[in-house]
N, C-alpha and C positions, 0 to 999 in steps of 0.2 A: 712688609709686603712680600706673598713669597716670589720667587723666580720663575718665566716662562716653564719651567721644567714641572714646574711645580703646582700646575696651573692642570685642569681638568679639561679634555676636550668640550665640555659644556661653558667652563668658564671663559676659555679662549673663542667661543664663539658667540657668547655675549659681548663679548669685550669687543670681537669687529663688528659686530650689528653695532654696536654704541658708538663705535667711531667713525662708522656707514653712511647711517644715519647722520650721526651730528655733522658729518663734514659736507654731506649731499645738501641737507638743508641751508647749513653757513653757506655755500653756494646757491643756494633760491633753484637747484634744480628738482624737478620734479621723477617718479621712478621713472615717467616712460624716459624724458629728456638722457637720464644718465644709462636706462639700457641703451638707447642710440647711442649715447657718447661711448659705451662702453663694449659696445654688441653682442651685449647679452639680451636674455630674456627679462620681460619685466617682473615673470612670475617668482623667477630666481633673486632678484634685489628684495622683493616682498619676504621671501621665505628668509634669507642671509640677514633682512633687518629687525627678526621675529626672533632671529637666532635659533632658527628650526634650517637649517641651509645642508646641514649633514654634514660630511669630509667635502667641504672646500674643493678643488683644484687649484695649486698653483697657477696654472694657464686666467682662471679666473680671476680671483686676487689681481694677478697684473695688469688684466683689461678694464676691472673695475678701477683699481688705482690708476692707472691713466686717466681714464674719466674724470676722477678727482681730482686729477693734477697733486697725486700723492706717490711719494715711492710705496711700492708693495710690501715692504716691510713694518713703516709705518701703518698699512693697512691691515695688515696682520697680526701684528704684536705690539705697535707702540710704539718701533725703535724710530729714531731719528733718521737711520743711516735709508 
């Protein structure tokens, strides 16, 4: 399996739509619930779980990982920490 380094910004943003998605749903929340929970837009969780979302923002990432009650690293790469 290669290394986040090694990983294509298309890859790496399949990889949080997948685990966006899978984690909003294992929650039963729906896009608009987790943009409130997350204060984003709802158009932006659509586009982030299509993996059409573009460069990210850090800022983003952490408000959406809250939402999820996820660290923002796992929200971004996988890690645990």
């Amino acid at each position: 399996m290669p290394s986040d380094r090694d990983l294509t910004k298309q890859e790496l943003g399949a990889q949080l739509a997948r685990r966006l998605r899978e984690k909003r749903l294992a929650l039963g929340l729906s896009v608009d619930k987790l943009a409130a929970a997350a204060g984003t837009g709802r158009a932006q969780i659509v586009r982030l779980e299509r993996g059409s979302g573009g460069a990210t923002g850090l800022d983003t990432i952490a408000m959406l990982a809250k939402g999820l009650g996820v660290s923002p690293a796992w929200l971004a790469f996988g890690d645990s920490a």
